[in-house]
LOTILO-13269 format. One record per residue: residue number from 1; residue in one letter; x, y, z of N, C-alpha, C, O in turn. Coordinates in steps of 0.1 Angstrom, whole numbers, m for minus. Layout:
N
ATOM | NUM | a | X | Y | Z | X | Y | Z | X | Y | Z | X | Y | Z
...
REM end
This chain:
232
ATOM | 1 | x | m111 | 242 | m203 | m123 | 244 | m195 | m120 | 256 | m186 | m109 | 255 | m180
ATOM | 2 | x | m127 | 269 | m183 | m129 | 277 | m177 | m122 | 277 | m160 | m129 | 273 | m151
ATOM | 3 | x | m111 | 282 | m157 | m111 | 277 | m143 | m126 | 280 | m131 | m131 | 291 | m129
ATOM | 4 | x | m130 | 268 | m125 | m140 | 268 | m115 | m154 | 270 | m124 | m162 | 276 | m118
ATOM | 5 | x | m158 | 265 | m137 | m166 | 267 | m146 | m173 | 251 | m147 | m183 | 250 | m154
ATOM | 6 | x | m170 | 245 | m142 | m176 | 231 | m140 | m183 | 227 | m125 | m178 | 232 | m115
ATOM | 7 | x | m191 | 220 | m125 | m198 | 216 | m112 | m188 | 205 | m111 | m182 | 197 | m118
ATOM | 8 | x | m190 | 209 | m94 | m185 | 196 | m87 | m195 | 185 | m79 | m205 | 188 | m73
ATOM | 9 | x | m192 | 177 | m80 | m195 | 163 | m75 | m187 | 159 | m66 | m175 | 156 | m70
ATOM | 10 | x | m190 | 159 | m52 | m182 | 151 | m42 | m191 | 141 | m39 | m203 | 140 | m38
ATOM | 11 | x | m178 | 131 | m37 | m190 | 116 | m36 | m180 | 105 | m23 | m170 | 99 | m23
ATOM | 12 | x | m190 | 107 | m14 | m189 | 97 | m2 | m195 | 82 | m4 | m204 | 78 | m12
ATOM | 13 | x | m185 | 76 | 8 | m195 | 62 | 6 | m208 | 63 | 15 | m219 | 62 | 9
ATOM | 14 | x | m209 | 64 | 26 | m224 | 71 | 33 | m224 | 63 | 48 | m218 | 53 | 50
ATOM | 15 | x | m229 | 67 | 54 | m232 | 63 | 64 | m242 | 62 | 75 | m241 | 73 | 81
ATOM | 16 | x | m249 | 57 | 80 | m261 | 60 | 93 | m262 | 71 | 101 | m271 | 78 | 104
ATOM | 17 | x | m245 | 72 | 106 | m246 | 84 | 120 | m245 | 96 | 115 | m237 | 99 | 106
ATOM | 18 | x | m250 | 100 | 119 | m258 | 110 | 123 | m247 | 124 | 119 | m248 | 134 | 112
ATOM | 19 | x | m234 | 119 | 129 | m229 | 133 | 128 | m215 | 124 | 116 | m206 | 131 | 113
ATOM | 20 | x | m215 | 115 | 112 | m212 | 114 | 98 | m213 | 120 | 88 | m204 | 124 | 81
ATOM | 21 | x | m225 | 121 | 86 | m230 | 129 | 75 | m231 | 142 | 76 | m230 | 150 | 67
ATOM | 22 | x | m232 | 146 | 93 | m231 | 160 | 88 | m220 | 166 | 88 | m219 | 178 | 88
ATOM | 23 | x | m207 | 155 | 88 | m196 | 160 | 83 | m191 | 163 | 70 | m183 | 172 | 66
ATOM | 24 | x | m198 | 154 | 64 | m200 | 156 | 49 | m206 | 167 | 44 | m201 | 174 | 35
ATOM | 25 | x | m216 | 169 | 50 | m223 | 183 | 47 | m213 | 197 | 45 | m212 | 206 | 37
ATOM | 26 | x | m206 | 193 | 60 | m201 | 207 | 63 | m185 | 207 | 53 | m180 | 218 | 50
ATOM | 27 | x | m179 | 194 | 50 | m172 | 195 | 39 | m175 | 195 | 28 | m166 | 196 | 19
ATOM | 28 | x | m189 | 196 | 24 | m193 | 201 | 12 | m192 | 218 | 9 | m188 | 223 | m1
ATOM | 29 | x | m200 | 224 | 23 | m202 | 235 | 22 | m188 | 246 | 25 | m188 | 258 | 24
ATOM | 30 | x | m177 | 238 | 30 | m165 | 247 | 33 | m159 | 242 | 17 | m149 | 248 | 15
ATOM | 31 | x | m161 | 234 | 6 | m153 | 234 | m1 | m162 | 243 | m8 | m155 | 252 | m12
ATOM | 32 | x | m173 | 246 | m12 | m181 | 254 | m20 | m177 | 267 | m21 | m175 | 272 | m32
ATOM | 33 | x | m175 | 274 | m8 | m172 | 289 | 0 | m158 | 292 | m9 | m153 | 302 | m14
ATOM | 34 | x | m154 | 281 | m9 | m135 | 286 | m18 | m135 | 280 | m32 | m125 | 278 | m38
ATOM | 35 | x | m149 | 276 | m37 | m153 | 279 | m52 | m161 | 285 | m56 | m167 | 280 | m64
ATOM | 36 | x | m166 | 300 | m53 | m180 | 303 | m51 | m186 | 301 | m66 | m198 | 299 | m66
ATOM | 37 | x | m180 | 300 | m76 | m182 | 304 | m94 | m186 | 287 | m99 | m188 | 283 | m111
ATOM | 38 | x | m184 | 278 | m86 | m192 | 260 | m92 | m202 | 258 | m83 | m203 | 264 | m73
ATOM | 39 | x | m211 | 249 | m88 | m216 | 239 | m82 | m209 | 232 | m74 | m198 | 227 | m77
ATOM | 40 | x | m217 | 229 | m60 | m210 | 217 | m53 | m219 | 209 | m47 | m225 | 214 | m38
ATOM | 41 | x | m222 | 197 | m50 | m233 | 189 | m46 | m225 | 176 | m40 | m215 | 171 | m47
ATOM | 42 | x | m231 | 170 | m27 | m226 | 158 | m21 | m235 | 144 | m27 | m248 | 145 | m27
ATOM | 43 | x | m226 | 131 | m31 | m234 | 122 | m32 | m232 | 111 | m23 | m221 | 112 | m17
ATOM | 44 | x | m238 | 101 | m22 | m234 | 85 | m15 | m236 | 74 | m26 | m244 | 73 | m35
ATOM | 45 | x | m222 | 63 | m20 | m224 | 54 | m33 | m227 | 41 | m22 | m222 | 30 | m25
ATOM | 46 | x | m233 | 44 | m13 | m242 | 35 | m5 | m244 | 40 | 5 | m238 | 50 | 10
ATOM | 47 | x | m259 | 29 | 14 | m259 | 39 | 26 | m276 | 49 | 27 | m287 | 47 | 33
ATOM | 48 | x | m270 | 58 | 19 | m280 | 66 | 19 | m276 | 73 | 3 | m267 | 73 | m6
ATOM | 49 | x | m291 | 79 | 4 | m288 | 85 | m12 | m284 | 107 | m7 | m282 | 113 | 3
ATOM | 50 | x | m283 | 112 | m24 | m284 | 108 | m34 | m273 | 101 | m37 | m262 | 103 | m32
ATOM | 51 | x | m275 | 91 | m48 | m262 | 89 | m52 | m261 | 94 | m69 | m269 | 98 | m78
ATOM | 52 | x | m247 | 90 | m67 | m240 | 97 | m79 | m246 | 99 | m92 | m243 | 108 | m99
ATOM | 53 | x | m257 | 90 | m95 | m264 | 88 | m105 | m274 | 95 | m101 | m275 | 105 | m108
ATOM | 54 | x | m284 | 94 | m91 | m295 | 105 | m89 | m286 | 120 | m94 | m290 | 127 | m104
ATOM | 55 | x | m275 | 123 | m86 | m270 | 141 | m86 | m267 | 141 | m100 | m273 | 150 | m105
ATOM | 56 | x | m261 | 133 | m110 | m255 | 136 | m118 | m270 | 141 | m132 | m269 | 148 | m141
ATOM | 57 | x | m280 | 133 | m127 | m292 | 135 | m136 | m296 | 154 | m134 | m302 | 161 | m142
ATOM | 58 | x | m291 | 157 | m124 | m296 | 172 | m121 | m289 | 184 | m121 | m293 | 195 | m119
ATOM | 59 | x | m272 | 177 | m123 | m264 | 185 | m119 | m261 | 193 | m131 | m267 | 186 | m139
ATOM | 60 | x | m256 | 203 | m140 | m254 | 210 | m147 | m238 | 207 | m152 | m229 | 205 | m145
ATOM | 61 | x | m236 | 208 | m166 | m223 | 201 | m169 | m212 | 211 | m174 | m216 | 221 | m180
ATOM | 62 | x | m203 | 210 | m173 | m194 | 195 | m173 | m193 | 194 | m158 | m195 | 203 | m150
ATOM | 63 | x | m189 | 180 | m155 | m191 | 179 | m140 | m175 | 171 | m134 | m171 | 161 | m141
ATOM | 64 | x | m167 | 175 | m124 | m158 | 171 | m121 | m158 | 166 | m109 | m158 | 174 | m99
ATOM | 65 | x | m159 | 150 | m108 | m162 | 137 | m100 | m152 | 138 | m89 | m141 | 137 | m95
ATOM | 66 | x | m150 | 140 | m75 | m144 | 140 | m64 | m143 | 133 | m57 | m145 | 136 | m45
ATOM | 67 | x | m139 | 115 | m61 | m144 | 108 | m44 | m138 | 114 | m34 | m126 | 118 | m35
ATOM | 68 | x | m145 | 116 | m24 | m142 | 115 | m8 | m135 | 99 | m3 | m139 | 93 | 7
ATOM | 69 | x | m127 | 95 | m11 | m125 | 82 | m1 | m104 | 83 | m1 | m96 | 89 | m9
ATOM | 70 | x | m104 | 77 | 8 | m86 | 77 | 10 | m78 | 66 | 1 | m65 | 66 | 1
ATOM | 71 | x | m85 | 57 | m4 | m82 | 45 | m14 | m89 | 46 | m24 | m100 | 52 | m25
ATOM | 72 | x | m81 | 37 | m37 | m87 | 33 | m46 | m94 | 22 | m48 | m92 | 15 | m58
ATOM | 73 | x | m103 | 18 | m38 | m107 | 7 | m39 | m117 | 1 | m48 | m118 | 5 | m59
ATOM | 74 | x | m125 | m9 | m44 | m135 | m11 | m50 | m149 | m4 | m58 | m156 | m7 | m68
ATOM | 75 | x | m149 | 8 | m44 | m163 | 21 | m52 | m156 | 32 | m57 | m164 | 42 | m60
ATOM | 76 | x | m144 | 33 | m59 | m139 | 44 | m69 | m135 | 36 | m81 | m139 | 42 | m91
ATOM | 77 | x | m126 | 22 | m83 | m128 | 17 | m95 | m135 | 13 | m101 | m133 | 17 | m112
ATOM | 78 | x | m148 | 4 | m100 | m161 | 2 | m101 | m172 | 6 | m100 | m179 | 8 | m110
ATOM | 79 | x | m176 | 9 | m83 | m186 | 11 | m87 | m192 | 27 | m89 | m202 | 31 | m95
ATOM | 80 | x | m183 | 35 | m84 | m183 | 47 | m90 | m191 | 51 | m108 | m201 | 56 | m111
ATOM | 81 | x | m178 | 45 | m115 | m180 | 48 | m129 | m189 | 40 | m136 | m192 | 43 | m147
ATOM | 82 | x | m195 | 27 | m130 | m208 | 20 | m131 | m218 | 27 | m128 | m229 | 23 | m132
ATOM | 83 | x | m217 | 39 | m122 | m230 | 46 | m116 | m229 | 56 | m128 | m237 | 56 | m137
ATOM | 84 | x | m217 | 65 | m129 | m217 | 73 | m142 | m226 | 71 | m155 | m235 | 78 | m161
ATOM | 85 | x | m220 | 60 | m157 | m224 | 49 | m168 | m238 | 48 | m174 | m242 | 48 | m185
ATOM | 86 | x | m245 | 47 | m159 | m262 | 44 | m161 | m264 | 61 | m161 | m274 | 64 | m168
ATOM | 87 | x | m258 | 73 | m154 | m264 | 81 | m156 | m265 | 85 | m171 | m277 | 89 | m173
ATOM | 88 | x | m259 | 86 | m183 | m257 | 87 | m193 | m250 | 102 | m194 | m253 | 110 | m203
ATOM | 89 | x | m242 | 104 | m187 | m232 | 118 | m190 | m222 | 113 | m198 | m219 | 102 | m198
ATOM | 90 | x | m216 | 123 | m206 | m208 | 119 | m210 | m197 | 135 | m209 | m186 | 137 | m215
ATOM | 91 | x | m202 | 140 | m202 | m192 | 154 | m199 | m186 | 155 | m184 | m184 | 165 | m176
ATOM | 92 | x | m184 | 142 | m182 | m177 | 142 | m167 | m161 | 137 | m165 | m157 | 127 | m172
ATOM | 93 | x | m154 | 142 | m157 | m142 | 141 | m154 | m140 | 133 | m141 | m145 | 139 | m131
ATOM | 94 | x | m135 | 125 | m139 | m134 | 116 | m120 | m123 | 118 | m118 | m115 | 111 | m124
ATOM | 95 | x | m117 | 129 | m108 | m106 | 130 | m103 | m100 | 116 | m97 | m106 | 106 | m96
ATOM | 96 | x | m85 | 120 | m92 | m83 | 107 | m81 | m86 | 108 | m68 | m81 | 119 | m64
ATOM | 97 | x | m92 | 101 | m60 | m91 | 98 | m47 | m87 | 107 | m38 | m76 | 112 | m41
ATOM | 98 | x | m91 | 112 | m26 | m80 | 121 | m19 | m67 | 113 | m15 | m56 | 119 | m18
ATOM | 99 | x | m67 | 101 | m8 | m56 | 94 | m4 | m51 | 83 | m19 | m56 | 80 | m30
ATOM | 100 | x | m43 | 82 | m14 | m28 | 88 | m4 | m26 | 100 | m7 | m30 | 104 | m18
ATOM | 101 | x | m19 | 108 | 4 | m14 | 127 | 0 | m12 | 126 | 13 | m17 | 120 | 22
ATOM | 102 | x | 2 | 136 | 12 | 7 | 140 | 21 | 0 | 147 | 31 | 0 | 143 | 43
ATOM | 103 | x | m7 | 158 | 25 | m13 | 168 | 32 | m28 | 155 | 43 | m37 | 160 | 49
ATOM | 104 | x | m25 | 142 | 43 | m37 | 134 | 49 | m27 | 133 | 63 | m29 | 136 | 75
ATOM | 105 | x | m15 | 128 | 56 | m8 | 121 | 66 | m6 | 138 | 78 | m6 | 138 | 90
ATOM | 106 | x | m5 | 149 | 71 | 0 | 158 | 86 | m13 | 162 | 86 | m12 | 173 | 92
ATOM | 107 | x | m22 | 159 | 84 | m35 | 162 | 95 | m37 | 148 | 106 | m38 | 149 | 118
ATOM | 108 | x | m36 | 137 | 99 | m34 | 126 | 112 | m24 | 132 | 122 | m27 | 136 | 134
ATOM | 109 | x | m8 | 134 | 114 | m1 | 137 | 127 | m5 | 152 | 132 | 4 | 158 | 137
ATOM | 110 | x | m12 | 156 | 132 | m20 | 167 | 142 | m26 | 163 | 154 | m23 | 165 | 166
ATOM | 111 | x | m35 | 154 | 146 | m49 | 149 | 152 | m41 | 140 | 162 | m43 | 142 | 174
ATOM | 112 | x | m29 | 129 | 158 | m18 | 122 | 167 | m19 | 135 | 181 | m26 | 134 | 190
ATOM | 113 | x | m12 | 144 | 178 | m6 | 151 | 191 | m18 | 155 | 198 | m17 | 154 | 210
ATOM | 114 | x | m34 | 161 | 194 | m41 | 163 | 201 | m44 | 152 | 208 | m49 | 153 | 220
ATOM | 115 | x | m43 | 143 | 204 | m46 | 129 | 217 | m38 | 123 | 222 | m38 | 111 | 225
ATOM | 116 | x | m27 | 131 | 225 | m16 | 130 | 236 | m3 | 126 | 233 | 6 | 126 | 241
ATOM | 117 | x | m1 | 120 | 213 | 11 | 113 | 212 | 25 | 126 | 213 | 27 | 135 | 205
ATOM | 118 | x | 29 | 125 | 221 | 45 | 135 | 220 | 54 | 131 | 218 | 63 | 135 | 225
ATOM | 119 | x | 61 | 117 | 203 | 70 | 111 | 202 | 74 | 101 | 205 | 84 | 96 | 199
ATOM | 120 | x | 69 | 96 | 213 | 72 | 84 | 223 | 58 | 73 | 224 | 47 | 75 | 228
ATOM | 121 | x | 63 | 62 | 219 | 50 | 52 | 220 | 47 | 47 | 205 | 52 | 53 | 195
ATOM | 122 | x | 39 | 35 | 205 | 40 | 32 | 191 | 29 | 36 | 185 | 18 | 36 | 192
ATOM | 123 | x | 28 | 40 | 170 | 14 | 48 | 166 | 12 | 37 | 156 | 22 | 32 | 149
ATOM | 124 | x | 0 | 33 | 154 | m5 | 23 | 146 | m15 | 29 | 139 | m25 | 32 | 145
ATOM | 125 | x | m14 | 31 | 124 | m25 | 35 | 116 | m33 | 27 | 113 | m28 | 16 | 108
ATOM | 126 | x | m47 | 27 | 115 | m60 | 25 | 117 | m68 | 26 | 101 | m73 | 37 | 98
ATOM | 127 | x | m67 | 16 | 93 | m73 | 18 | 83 | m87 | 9 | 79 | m88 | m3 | 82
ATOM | 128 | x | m94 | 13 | 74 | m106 | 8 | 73 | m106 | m7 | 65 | m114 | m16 | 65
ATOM | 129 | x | m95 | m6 | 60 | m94 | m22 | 50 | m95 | m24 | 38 | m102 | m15 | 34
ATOM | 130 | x | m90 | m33 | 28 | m99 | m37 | 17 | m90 | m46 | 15 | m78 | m46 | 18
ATOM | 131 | x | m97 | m56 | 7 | m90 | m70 | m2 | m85 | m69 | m16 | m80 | m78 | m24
ATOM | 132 | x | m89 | m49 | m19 | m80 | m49 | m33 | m65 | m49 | m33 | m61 | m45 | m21
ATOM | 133 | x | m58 | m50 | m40 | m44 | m57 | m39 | m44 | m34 | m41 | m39 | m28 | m32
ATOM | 134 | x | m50 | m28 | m51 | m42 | m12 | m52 | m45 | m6 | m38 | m36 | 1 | m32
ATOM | 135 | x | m58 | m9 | m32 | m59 | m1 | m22 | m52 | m1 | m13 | m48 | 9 | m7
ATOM | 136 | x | m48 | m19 | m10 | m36 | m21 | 0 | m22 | m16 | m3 | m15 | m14 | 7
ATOM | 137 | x | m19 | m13 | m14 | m8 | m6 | m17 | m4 | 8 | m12 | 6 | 12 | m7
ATOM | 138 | x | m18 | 15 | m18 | m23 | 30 | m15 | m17 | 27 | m3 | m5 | 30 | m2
ATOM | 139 | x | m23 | 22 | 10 | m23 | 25 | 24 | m9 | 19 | 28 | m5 | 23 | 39
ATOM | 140 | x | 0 | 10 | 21 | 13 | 11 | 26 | 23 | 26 | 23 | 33 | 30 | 27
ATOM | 141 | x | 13 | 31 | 12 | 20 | 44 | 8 | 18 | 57 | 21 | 26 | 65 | 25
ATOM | 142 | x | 6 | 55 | 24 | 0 | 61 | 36 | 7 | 61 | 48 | 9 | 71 | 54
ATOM | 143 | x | 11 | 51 | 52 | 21 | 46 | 62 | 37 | 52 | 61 | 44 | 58 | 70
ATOM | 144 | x | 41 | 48 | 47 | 53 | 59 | 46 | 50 | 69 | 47 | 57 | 77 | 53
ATOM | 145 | x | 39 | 72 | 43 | 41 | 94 | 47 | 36 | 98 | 62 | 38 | 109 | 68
ATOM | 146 | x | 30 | 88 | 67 | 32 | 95 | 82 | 43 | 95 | 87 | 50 | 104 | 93
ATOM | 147 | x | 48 | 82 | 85 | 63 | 78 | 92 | 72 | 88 | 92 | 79 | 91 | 102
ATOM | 148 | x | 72 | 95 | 75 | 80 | 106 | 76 | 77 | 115 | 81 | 85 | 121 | 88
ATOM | 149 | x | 62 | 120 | 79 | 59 | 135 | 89 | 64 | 131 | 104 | 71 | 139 | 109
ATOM | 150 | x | 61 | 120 | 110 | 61 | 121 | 124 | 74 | 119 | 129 | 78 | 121 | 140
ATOM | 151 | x | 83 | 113 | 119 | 99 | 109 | 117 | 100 | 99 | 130 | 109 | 100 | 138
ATOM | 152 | x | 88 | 88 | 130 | 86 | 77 | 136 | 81 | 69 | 131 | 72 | 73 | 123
ATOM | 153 | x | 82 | 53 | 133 | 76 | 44 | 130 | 65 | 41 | 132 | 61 | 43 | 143
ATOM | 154 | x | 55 | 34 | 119 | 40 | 35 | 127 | 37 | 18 | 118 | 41 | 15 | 107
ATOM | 155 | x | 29 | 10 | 128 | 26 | 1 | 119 | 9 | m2 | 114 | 2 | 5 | 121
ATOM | 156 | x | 4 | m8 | 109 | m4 | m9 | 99 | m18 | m16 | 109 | m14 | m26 | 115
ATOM | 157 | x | m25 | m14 | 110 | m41 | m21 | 116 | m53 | m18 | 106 | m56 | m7 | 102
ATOM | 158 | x | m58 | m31 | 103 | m70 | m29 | 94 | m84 | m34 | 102 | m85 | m46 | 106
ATOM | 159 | x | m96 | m22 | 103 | m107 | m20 | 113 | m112 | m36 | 102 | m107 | m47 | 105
ATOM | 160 | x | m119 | m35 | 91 | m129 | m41 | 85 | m125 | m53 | 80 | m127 | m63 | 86
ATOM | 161 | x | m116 | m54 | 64 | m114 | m59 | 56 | m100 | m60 | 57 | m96 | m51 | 65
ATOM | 162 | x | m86 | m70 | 51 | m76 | m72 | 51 | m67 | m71 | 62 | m71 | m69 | 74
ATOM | 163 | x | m60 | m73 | 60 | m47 | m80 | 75 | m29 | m66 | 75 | m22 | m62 | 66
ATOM | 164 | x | m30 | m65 | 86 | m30 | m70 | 100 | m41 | m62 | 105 | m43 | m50 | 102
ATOM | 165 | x | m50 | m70 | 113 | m59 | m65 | 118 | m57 | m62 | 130 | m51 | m70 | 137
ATOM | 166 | x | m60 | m48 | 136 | m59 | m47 | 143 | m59 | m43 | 159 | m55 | m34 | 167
ATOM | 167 | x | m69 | m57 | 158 | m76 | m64 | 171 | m69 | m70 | 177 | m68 | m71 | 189
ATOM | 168 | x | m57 | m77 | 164 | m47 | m86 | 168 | m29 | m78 | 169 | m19 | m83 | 174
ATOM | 169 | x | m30 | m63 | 164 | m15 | m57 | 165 | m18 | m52 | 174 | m7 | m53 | 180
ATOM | 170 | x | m27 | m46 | 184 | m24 | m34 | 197 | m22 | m45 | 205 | m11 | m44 | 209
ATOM | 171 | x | m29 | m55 | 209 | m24 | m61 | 222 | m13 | m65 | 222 | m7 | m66 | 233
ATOM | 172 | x | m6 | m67 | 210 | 10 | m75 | 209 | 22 | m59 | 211 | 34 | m56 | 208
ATOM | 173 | x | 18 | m57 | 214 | 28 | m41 | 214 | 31 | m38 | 228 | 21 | m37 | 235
ATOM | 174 | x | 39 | m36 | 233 | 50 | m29 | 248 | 46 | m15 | 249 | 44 | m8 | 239
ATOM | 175 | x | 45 | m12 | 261 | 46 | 3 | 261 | 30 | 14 | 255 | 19 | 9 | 252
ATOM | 176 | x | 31 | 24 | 256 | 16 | 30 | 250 | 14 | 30 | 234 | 21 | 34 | 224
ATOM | 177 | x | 4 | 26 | 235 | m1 | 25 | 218 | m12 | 41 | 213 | m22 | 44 | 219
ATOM | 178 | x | m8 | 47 | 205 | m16 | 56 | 201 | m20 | 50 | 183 | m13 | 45 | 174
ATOM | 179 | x | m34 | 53 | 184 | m40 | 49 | 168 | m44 | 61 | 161 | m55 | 65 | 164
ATOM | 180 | x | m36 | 68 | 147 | m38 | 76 | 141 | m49 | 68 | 130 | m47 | 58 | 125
ATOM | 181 | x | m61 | 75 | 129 | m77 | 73 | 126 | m73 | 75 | 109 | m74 | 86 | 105
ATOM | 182 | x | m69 | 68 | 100 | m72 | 71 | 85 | m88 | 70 | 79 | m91 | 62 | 70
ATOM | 183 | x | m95 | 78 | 84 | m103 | 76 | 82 | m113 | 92 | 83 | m112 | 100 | 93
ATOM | 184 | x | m123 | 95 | 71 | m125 | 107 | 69 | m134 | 114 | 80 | m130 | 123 | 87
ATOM | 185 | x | m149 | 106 | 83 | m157 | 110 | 94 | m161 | 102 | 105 | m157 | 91 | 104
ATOM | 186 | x | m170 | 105 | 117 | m174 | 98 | 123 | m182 | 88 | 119 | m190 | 92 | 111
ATOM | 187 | x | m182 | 71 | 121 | m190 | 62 | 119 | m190 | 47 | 124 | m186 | 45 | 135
ATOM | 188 | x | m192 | 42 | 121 | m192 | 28 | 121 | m176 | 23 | 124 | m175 | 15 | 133
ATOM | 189 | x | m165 | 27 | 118 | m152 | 17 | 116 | m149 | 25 | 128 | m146 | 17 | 137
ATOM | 190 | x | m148 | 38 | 131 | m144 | 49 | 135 | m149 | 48 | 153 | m144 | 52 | 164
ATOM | 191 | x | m160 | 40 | 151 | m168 | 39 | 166 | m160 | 22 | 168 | m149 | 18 | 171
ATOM | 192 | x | m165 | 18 | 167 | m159 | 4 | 160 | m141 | 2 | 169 | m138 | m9 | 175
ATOM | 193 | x | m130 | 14 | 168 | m119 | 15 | 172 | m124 | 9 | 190 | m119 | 2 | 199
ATOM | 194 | x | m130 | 14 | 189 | m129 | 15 | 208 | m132 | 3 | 218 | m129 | m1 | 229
ATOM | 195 | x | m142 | m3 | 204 | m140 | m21 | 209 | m130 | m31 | 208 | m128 | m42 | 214
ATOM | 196 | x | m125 | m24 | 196 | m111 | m30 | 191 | m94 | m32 | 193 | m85 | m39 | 190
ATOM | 197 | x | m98 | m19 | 202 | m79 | m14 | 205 | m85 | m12 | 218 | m76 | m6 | 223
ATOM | 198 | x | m93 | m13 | 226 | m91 | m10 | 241 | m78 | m5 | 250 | m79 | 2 | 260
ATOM | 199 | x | m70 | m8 | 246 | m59 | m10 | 253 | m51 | 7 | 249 | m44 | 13 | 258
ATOM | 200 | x | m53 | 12 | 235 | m49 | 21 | 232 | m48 | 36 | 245 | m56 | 42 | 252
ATOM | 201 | x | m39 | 36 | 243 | m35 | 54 | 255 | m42 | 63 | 249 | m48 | 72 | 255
ATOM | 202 | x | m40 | 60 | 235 | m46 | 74 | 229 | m52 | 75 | 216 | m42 | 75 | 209
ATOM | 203 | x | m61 | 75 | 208 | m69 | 79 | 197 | m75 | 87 | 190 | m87 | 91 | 190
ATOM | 204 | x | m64 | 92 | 181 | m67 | 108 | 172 | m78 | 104 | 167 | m81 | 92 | 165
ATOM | 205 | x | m88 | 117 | 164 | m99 | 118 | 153 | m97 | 115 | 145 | m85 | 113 | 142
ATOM | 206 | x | m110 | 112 | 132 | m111 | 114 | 119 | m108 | 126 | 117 | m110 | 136 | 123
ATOM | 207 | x | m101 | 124 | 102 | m96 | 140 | 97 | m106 | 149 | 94 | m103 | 161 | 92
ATOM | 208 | x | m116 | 145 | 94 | m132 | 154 | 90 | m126 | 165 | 84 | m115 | 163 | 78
ATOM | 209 | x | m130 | 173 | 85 | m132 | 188 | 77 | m120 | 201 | 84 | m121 | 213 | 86
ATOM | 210 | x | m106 | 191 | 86 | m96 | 202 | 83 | m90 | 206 | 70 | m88 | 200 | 60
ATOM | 211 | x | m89 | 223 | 74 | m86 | 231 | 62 | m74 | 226 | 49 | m72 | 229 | 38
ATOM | 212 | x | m68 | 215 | 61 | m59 | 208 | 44 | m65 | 198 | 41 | m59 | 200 | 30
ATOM | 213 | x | m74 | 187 | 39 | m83 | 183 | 37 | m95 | 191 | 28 | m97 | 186 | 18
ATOM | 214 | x | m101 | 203 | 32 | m109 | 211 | 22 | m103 | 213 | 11 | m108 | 212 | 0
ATOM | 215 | x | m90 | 217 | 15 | m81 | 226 | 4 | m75 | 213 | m6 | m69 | 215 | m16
ATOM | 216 | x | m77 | 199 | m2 | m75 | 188 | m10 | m85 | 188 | m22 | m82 | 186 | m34
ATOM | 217 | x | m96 | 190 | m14 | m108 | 187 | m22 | m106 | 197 | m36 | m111 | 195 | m48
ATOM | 218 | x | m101 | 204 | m33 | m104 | 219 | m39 | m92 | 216 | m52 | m95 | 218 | m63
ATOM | 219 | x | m78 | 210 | m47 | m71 | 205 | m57 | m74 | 198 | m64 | m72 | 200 | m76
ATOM | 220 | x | m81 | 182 | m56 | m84 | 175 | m70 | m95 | 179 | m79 | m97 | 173 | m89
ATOM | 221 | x | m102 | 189 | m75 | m112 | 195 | m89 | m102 | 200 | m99 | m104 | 198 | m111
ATOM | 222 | x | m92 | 208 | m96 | m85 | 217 | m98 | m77 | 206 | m110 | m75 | 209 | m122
ATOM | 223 | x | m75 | 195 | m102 | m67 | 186 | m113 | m71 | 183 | m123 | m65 | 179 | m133
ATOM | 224 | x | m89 | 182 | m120 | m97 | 176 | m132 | m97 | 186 | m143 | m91 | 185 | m154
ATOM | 225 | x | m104 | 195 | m139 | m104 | 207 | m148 | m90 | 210 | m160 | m92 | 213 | m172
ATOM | 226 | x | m77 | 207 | m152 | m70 | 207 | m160 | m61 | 199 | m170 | m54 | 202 | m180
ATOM | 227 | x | m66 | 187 | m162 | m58 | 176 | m168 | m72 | 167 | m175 | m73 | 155 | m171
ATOM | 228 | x | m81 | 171 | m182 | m96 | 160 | m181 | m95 | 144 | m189 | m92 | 141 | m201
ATOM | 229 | x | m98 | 139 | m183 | m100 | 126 | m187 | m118 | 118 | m185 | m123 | 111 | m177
ATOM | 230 | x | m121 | 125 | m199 | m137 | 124 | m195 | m139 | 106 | m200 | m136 | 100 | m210
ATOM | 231 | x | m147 | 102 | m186 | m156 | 90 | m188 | m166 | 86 | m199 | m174 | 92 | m206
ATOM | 232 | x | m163 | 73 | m198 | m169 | 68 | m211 | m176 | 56 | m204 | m182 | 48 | m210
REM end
């Protein structure tokens, strides 16, 4: 396949607020700028539309599927390629996942220092959850690679779904708690933190739309294109 000769598909799970989405937007439109020769169209696989099955009816083929999510969970194994499915393509490629990647964990530890962590204090990664046995894996892998960027220990808090939750890890902790945000834009889990961790000293952003994060997006097309494993 042509390098940058396939449309892209990025596909979010979706959300209400407001400036959620127009994070998505604006990570759509900075990953476009550094493909100028694809398509790049955003979808939601709830929430709001379009979704993956509306874009994919309009989009121009072959098409290389991008979730936006940091796990493999449930709407990247499922219901993702359930949506493919009904669209009736059969010239599509579904990259993997952005997370786990390195390049996630040193944008947290960025986002860590902009909210005050300088080494000292305990950093607890903040993950949105899930009850799949891969995703929970993914996100212990997530945890090793900050540990190593920040060459500190960080332990594990889940906002939604799965354990340790943690509502119940920041109050049990000595000393200042900082919570690195695994989580892509502003929303619900993300707002959600401030009722949860009160106690926290300090709370990096969502990684939204930094330049290693774009330049993610941009690889896993890159991967599809060349390694394709088209859906069926």
């Amino acid at each position: 396949m042509p390098p940058d000769q396939a449309s892209l598909l990025l596909v979010a799970h979706g959300t209400r607020c407001a400036e959620g989405v127009a994070m998505f937007e604006d990570l759509r439109d900075k990953v476009a700028q550094l493909l100028p020769d694809a398509q790049v169209r955003l979808a939601y696989v709830d929430v709001i539309g379009p979704t993956p099955e509306d874009a994919l009816r309009e989009l121009p083929g072959p098409v290389v599927i991008v979730p936006a999510f940091l796990a493999s969970g449930y709407h990247v194994r499922i219901d993702l390629p359930e949506q493919v499915r009904r669209s009736g393509r059969s010239d599509t490629v579904t990259a993997p996942a952005l997370g786990p990647d390195v390049a996630l964990a040193e944008v947290m530890a960025e986002r860590l220092t902009q909210a005050g962590w300088a080494g000292e204090g305990q950093v607890v990664l903040a993950v949105a959850g899930s009850n799949d046995p891969a995703a929970q894996a993914e996100n212990q892998t997530t945890l090793r690679q900050l540990e190593a960027v920040l060459g500190a220990s960080v332990l594990l808090g889940t906002i939604g779904q799965g354990s340790p939750r943690i509502a119940q890890v920041v109050p049990s902790l000595p000393g200042p708690v900082f919570i690195a945000q695994y989580l892509l834009a502003d929303g619900l889990f993300s707002r959600k933190l401030i009722d949860l961790a009160p106690q926290a000293k300090g709370r990096a952003g969502p990684l939204g739309t930094h330049p290693k994060v774009v330049q993610l997006v941009v690889r896993r097309y890159r991967e599809g294109l060349a390694e394709p494993r088209p859906n069926v």
